[in-house]
N, C-alpha and C positions, 0 to 999 in steps of 0.2 A: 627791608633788607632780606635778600634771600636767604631759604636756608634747604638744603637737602636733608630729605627724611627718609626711614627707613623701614620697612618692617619690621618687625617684633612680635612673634604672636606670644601670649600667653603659654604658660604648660598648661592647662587646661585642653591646650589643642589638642593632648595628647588621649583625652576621653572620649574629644572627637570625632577622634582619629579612628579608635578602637571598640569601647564601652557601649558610645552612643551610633557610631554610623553603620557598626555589623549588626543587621539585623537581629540573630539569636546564636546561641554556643554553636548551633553546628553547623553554621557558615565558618563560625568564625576558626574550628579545627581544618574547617575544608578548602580556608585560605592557607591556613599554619601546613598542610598537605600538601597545595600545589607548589610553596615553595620547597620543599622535597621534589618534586618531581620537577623542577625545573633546573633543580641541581644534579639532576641526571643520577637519583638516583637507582637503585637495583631494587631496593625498598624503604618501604617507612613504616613504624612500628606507635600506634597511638594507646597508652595505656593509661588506664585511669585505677589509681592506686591511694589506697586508705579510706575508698567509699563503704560506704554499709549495702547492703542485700540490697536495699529499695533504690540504692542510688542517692540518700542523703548525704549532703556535703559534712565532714569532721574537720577539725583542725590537723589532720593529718592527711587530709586529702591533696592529692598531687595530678595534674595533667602531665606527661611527657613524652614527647612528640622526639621521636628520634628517625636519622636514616642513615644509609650511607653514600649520600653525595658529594659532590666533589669538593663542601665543607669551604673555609671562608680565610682570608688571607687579614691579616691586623689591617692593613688600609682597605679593606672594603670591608671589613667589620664596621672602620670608622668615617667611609665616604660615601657606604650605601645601607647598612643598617641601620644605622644610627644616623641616616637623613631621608628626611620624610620627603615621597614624592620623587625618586631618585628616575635620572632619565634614563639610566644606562639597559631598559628595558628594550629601548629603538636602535636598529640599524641606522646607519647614517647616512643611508639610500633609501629607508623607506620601507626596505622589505622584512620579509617575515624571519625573526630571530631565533633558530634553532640551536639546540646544548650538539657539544662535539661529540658525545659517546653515542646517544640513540638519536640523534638527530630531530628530536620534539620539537616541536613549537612553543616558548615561551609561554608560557600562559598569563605570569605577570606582568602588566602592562601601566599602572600606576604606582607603583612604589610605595603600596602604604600597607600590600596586604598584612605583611607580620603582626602590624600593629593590632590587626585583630585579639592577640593573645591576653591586650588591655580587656577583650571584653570577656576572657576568661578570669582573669586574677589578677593581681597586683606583684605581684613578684616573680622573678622571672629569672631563672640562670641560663645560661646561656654556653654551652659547651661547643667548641667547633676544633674539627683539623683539617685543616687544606690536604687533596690530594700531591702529590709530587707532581704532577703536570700542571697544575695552579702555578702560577707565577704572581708576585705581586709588579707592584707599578714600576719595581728597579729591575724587573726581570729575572726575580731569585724566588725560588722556591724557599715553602714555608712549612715545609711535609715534618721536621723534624719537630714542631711546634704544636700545641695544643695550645686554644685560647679559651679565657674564661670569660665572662661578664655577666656580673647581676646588677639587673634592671629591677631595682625593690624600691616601689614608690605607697609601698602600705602604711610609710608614717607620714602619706597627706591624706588631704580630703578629697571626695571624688572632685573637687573644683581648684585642688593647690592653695588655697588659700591660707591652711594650716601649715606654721613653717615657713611664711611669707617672712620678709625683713617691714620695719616698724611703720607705717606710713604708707605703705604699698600695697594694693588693691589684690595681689597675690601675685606669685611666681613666674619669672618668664620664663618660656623654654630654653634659652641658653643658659639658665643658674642651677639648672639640674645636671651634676655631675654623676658619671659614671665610671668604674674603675675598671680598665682591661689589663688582666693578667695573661703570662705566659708560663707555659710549665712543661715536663717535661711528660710526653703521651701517657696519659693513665685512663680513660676512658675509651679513646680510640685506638685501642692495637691490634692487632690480629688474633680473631677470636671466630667462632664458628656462630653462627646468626642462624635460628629458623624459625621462619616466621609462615604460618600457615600451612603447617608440614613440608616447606619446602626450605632443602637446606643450601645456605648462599656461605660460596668460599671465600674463608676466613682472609684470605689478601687481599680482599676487596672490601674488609669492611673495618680496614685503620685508618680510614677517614670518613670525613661525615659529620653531622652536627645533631646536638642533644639539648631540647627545650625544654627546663621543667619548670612547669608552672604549680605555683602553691598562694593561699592568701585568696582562695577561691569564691567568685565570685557569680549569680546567678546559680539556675536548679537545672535537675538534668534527670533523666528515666531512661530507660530501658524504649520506650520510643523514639526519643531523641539521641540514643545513642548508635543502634543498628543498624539507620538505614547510613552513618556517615559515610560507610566504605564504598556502597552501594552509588550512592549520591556521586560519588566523584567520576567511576571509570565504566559501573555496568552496564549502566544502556548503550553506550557501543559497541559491547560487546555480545550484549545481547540481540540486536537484531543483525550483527555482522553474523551469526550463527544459523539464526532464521534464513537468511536469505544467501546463505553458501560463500560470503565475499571472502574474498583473497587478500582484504586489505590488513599490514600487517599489525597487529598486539603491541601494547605501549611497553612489557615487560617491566609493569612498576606493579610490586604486589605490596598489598596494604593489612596492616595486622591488628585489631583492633583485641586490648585485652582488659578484661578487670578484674582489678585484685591478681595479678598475675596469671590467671585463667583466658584461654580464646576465645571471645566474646561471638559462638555461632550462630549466623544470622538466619533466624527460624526463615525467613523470605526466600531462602533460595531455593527451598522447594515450589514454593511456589513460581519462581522463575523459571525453573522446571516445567510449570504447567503450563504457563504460559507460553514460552514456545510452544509445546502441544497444539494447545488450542490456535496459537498464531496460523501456526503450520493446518490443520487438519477441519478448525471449523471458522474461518475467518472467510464470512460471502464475501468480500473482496480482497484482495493481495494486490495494493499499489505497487510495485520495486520499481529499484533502478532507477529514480525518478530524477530529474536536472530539468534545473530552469534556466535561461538562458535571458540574462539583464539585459544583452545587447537586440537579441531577435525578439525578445519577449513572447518564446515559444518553450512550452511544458513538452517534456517527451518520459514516456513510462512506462510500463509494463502492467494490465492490467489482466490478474489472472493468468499471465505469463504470454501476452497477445497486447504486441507494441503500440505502443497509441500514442496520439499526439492533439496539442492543441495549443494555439495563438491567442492571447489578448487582445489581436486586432479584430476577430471571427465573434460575431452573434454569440454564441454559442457561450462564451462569457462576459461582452462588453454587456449582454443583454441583462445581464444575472442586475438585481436591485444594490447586490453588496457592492457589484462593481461601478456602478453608475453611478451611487450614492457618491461614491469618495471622490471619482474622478470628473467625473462630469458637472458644466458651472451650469446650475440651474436655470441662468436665464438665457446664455447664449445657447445652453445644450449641445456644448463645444467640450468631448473629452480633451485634460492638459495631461502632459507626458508623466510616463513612469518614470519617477526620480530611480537611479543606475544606485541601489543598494547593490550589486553583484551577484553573482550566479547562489545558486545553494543547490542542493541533493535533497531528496527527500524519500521514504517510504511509510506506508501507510498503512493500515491490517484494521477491517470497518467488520464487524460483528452485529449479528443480529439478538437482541436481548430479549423483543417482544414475541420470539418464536416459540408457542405452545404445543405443537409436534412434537410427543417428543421421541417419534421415529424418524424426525428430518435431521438431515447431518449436521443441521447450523442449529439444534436447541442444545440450549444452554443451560445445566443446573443450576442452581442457586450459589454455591461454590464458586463455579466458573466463572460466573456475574461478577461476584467481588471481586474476585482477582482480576479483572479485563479492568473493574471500575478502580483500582488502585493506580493505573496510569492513566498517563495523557500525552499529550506529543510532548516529547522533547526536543528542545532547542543544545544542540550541539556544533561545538567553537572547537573548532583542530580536534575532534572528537572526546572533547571532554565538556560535560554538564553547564549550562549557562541556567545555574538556579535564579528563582525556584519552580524554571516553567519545568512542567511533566508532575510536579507533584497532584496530587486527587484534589487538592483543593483552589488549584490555580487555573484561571480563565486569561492564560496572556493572549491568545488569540480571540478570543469574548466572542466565543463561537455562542453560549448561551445567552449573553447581552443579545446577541441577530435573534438567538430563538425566540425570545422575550418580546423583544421589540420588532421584527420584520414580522417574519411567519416560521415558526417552528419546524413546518415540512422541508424548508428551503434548506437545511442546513443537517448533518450529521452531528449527536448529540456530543457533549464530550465524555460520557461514557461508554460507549460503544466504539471507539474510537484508539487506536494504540499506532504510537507511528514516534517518526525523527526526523527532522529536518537539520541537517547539516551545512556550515556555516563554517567560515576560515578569516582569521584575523586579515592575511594578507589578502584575501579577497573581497571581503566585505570589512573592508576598514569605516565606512559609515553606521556601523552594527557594532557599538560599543556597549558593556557592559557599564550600569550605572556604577556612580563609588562605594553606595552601600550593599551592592550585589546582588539587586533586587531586580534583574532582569535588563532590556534594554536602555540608552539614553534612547528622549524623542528630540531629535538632532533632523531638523527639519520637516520635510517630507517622509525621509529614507525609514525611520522602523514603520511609519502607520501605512505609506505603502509596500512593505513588507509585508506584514501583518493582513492586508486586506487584498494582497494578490494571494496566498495562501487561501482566506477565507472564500475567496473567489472561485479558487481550483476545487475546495472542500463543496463548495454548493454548486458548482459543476457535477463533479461526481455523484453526491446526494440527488439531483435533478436528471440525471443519467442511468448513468451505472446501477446505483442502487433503487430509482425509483423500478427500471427493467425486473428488478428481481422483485421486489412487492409484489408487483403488478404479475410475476411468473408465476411467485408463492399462490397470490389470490388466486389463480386460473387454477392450479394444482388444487385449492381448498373446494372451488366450485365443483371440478371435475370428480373430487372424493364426493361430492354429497351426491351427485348425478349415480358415479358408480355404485354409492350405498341405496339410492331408491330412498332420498330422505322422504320423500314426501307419502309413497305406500308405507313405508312404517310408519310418519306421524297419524295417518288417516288409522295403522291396524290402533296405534298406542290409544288415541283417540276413540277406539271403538268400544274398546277395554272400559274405558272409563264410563262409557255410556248405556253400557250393557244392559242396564236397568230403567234407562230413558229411551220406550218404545219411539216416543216422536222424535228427538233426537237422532236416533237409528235411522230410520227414515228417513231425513235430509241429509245424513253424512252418506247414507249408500246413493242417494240422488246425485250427493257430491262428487262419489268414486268414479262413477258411472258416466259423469260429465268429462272429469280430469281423463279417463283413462280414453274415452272418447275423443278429446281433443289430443292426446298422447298419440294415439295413431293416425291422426290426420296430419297431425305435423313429421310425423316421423315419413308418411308415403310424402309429402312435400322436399323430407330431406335426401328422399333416396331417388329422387328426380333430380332436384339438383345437382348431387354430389356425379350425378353422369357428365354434366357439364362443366364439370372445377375444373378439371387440370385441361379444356381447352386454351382458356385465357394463357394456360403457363406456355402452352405449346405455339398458337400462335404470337407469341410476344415473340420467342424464342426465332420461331422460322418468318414472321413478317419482312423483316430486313431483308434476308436473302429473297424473299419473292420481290418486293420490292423493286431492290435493285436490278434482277433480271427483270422484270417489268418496265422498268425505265429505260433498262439497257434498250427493251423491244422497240418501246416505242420510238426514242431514239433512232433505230437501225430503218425503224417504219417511215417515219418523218424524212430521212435521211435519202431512203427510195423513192420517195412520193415527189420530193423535189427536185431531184437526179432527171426523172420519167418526162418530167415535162421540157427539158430541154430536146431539141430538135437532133441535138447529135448525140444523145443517149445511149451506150451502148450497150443495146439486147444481150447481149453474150453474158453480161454480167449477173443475167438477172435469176438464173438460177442459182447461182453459189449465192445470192443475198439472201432467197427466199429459204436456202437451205439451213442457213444460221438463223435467222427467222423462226423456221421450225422447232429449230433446239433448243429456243430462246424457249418459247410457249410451248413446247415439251418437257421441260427442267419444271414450269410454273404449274402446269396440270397434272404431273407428279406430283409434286409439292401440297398442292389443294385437295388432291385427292386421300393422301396420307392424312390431312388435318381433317380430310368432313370424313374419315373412317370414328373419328374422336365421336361427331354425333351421332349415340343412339337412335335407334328409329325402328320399324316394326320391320323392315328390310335387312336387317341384322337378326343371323340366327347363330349358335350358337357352332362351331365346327372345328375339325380339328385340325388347329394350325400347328405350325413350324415358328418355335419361340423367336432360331433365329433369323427368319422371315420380318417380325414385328420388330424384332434390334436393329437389322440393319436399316430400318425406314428412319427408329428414332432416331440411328445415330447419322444418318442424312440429316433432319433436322437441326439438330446439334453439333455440326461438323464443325463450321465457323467460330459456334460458342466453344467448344474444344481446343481451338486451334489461339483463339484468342488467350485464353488461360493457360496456354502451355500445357496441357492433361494431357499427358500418355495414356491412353487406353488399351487394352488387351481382352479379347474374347477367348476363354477357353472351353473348347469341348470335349466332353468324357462320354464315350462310346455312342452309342445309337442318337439319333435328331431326339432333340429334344419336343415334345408335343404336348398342347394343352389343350382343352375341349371349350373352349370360351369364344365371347367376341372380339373382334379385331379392337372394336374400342375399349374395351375392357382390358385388353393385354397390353395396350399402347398407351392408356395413361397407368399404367403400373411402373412400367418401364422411363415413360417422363419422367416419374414424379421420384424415382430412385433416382436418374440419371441429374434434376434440377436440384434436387438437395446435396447431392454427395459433388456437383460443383462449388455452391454455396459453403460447407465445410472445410473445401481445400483452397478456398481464397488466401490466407496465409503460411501455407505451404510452399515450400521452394522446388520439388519434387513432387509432384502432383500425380498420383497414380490412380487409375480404378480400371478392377478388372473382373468381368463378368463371367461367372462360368456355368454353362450352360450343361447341364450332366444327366443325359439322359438316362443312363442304368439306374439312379436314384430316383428320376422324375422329377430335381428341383433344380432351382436357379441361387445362385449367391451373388449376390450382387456387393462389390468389397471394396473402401476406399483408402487413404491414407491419410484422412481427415486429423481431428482433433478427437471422434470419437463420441461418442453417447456418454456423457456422465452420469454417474449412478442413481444422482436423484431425481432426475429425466426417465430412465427407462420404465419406472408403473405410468406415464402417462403419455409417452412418443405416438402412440398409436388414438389417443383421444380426440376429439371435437373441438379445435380453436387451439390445442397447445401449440405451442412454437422455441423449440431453445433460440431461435434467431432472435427472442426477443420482439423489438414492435416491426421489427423487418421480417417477419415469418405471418404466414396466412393460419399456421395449424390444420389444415387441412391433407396437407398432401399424403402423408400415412395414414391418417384416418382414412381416407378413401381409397387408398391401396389396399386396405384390410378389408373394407367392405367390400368393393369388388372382388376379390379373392372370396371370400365368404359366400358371394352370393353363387359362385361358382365351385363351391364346395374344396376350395381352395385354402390356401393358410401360407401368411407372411408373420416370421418373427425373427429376433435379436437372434445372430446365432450363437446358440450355448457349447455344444460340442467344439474343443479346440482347431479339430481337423477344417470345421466349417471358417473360421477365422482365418480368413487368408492373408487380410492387411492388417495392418494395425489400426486402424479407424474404425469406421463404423462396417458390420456384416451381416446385413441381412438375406435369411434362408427364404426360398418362396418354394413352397411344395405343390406340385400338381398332383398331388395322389387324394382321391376323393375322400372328403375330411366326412366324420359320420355328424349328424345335424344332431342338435338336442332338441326335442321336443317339448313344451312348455305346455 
């Protein structure tokens, strides 16, 4: 015979529910908070009352969580507090459920959060008054009502089973009665509230609800109680600051007090710093970042210079992190990215291991701590999806990769401060587990989550930041070069040998040898460096010879077959040969400006006309100009300007300014450079409207191999600008004088006035 059965849980569900599924107390206040802020309201006030100094629990000790939201009607006292799991979280379309006054995002989304107050204490009152725009289920307002209910379950056992009827294994949750009173407003009427020095009018705070918990249960400190307020709203507000956004303020202020005092939270100075530091020494500034589920294209701001990059491109498919997850080892067939939905992100990567400490990115030991107190945080409609971002959580298991891959591939998670932003209605596969301990893994959708992130993260570490190591080193090398480590280590070395005739003896054999091959390499280098900036120049002009070149032959070819027909007409044959002419007239112009580039004993020094050598290079570079969109302008200031040099010496100076301040203005919309040629001073400024020289670049723009391009720069070209000028008793630098800064980019002065030589 059949029989229909039914559910029944036990009360015990109810420790399940609370005691045992909330992690620790300060989850479980920061669930008792969000439902304050889902009731819309202005504020919530958390006070913890009858503790001792240390934070030891008394028998007079109380939690009570108060706000002024829009407070709770008798039938949803008793068809959604008082039931667990309640649906009325969801739309009935599916979309994102936002409160009527500030228009938030729901945050509760499973209907059990309250219950966390089980994992506070055992008893519980329960004070509420409906706003007048509350309706209940009849359509009637309940504003004139204040309701009470205590939840006081301290005469069972954590299991129910004390209290149970004779025979019975312990209590069901339906035999737990509760009594709801009504009464006439005495806790919520109009009264003046300030909370955090900020004072909220008193007509807006006669409704709202009032939770005091007592019969107190677990421990608490001065740790566990500071960062609550923290923990709920400020990391979005903290990096909405950093990065200047418009987005607006939740306008939910939170008041955390003990023993009737306001509980100030020594951290915000240090939040304080941290912006600083975000802002001023973070070697990279990811912003504005969006990922795109459907294109599976990143777009970002790095350093405030737009960038972009695909999941379908090398550049990450190739990454191990990527491969690993997506790619089936035997077909070596990547399967698709499960559509978790778009997210935002920003990012601020710090350098910890910098011993400098005159470089902008070292970091005190101060500094260190406070950068090592976060981590990325995970953010839902912009509020915290604990406990990722705390110091001691790995939800992205960036250090599991360093562990296990290769430590170099990946950004550490200390050095490392950032958010990733995330929306219920958007990434509705991105749910919050029940015990609030981060994601559910609900498919594919978090762990490829999780490992496109890590993917982008070992992108940038293998880019971005490997470029600036690799800057740093060059900068470290070029510091030993410029100190002559090796003549001080041979003097320190001699010091110590003073006493050791034989010794002496072979280290001056040693000086003698080093200094020997010092000048051999150096007449090697200053051969060379005559022929750097050909390569740049002919790259530059090949094309245009080329083309003319092709064009000739063409025209040649064109006559040569014309000639041989019988009725050919002679008449033509002059105007062919004429364009002819000017074909391989443009080209031995051309070649002739480029082998001016090779030195030779046929080159002497004489005094040319600066802008004689400009206008050849900007022949050269006409096409490349015109391609980029550069406006150019030559200015002159009184008398021709004149320098006493070789042609090739004046014309890779001129390149090599002209090839890099194009390079600068690639992402400029407005692309300007303007020369000014000024003869009453005898110098040249060459001005762009670049990005500019950054400050930790300018001790080293003018050295041997540096490059700000990164692995796309030769390092060369200023170097040998300077040494040519030098050797013509000339002098190229940054210009300092404001008058000399014409653009806002980069400005460099070139003096022809004969510099005096130092003798050595």
């Amino acid at each position: 015979m059949a029989k229909n059965l039914t559910i029944r849980p036990f009360a015990r569900l109810l420790t399940m529910l609370g005691d045992q599924l909330i992690k620790n107390e300060q989850i479980a206040v920061i669930e008792l908070i969000k439902n304050a802020y889902d009731a819309d309201a202005d504020w919530v006030k958390v006070s913890f009352e009858g503790f001792t100094e240390s934070l030891n629990i008394t028998s007079e000790s109380r939690i009570i969580i108060e706000d002024n939201g829009c407070g709770m009607t008798s039938d949803r006292i008793e068809k959604s507090w008082m039931s667990p799991a309640t649906p009325n979280k969801f739309s009935k379309d599916g979309s994102e459920r936002r409160t009527p006054k500030y228009n938030r995002i729901i945050q509760g989304e499973k209907g059990i959060g309250r219950y966390a107050m089980l994992k506070l204490g055992k008893t519980v009152n329960l004070t509420t008054r409906p706003a007048n725009w509350l309706l209940n289920s009849k359509g009637e307002s309940e504003s004139s009502k204040e309701y009470t209910l205590c939840f006081d379950l301290s005469s069972y056992d954590s299991d129910f089973i004390d209290g149970a009827k004779e025979g019975n294994e312990g209590l069901y949750l339906d035999e737990l009665n509760f009594k709801l009173e009504d009464q006439s407003p005495n806790v919520f009427v109009e009264h003046d509230v300030a909370i955090n020095n900020l004072k909220f009018n008193k007509c807006e705070n006669s409704h709202g609800t009032r939770i005091e918990i007592s019969n107190l249960s677990g421990s608490w400190s001065l740790a566990k109680l500071k960062p609550i307020k923290d923990s709920f709203l400020r990391f979005g507000d903290l990096f909405n600051e950093v990065i200047s956004s418009d987005e607006k303020q939740n306008n939910f202020t939170i008041g955390l007090y003990l023993n009737g005092a306001t509980l100030v939270n020594d951290e915000k100075s240090n939040d304080i710093t941290l912006r600083n530091l975000i802002e001023t020494q973070s070697v990279l500034q990811i912003t504005n970042g969006h990922y795109s589920s459907e294109s599976g294209l990143f777009t970002y701001k790095q350093n405030g210079i737009i960038k972009s990059v695909s999941i379908q491109e090398d550049a990450l498919r190739g990454l191990s992190v990527f491969r690993n997850h997506f790619q089936d080892k035997t077909t070596k067939i990547f399967r698709r990215v499960s559509d978790f939905g778009n997210f935002e992100f920003d990012f601020y990567v710090f350098d910890l291991n910098s011993k400098d400490e005159t470089s902008k990115y070292y970091l005190p030991k101060e500094a260190k701590s406070i950068i090592k107190e976060h981590r990325i945080y995970l953010l839902r409609d912009n509020i915290r999806v604990l406990p990722y971002g705390d110091p001691d959580d790995d939800w992205l298991q960036i250090e599991i990769r360093r562990g296990t891959v290769r430590a170099g591939d990946f950004l550490s998670n200390d050095q490392i401060v950032g958010r990733i932003k995330i929306t219920k209605f958007g990434n509705p596969h991105l749910k919050d587990k029940t015990n609030r301990e981060g994601l559910i893994e609900e498919g594919y959708y978090t762990s490829d989550f999780i490992c496109i992130i890590q993917s982008l993260l070992s992108y940038i570490r293998n880019g971005a930041y490997a470029a600036y190591l690799a800057d740093k080193e060059k900068k470290s090398q070029l510091d030993k070069i410029r100190k002559d480590a090796v003549s001080k280590e041979i003097s320190n070395l001699r010091n110590q040998l003073k006493d050791d005739k034989h010794a002496l003896a072979l280290l001056t054999q040693l000086e003698s040898a080093y200094k020997s091959e010092n000048k051999y390499l150096s007449c090697r280098v200053e051969r060379t460096e005559s022929l750097a900036a050909v390569g740049i120049s002919v790259e530059t002009a090949s094309h245009d010879i080329m083309m003319m070149l092709n064009k000739g032959i063409d025209e040649l070819r064109s006559l040569y077959e014309d000639s041989l027909h019988s009725n050919f007409d002679r008449s033509l044959l002059i105007s062919e040969l004429q364009k002819l002419y000017g074909i391989f007239s443009y080209i031995q112009n051309q070649m002739k400006d480029l082998q001016m580039l090779f030195t030779s004993s046929k080159q002497r020094r004489r005094q040319i006309r600066v802008k004689d050598i400009l206008d050849k290079v900007i022949t050269i570079y006409r096409r490349t100009l015109t391609e980029h969109k550069i406006e150019y302008k030559i200015n002159i200031i009184g008398s021709p300007l004149v320098a006493k040099c070789t042609d090739a010496d004046l014309l890779q100076l001129l390149i090599n300014l002209l090839d890099n301040a194009i390079y600068w203005l690639e992402e400029k919309n407005n692309k300007i450079i303007i020369i000014t040629l000024d003869g009453n001073s005898c110098k040249l400024i060459f001005s762009d409207n670049g990005s500019g020289i950054r400050n930790e670049d300018k001790p080293y723009i003018f050295d041997a191999f540096y490059s700000g391009k990164g692995q796309e720069g030769r390092g060369l070209g200023l170097y040998i600008s300077r040494k040519l000028m030098e050797r013509n008793d000339y002098s190229i630098e940054l210009a300092e004088l404001q008058e000399d800064r014409i653009l806002s980019g980069a400005n460099f002065v070139v003096n022809f006035i004969k510099q005096e030589r130092n003798e050595y």
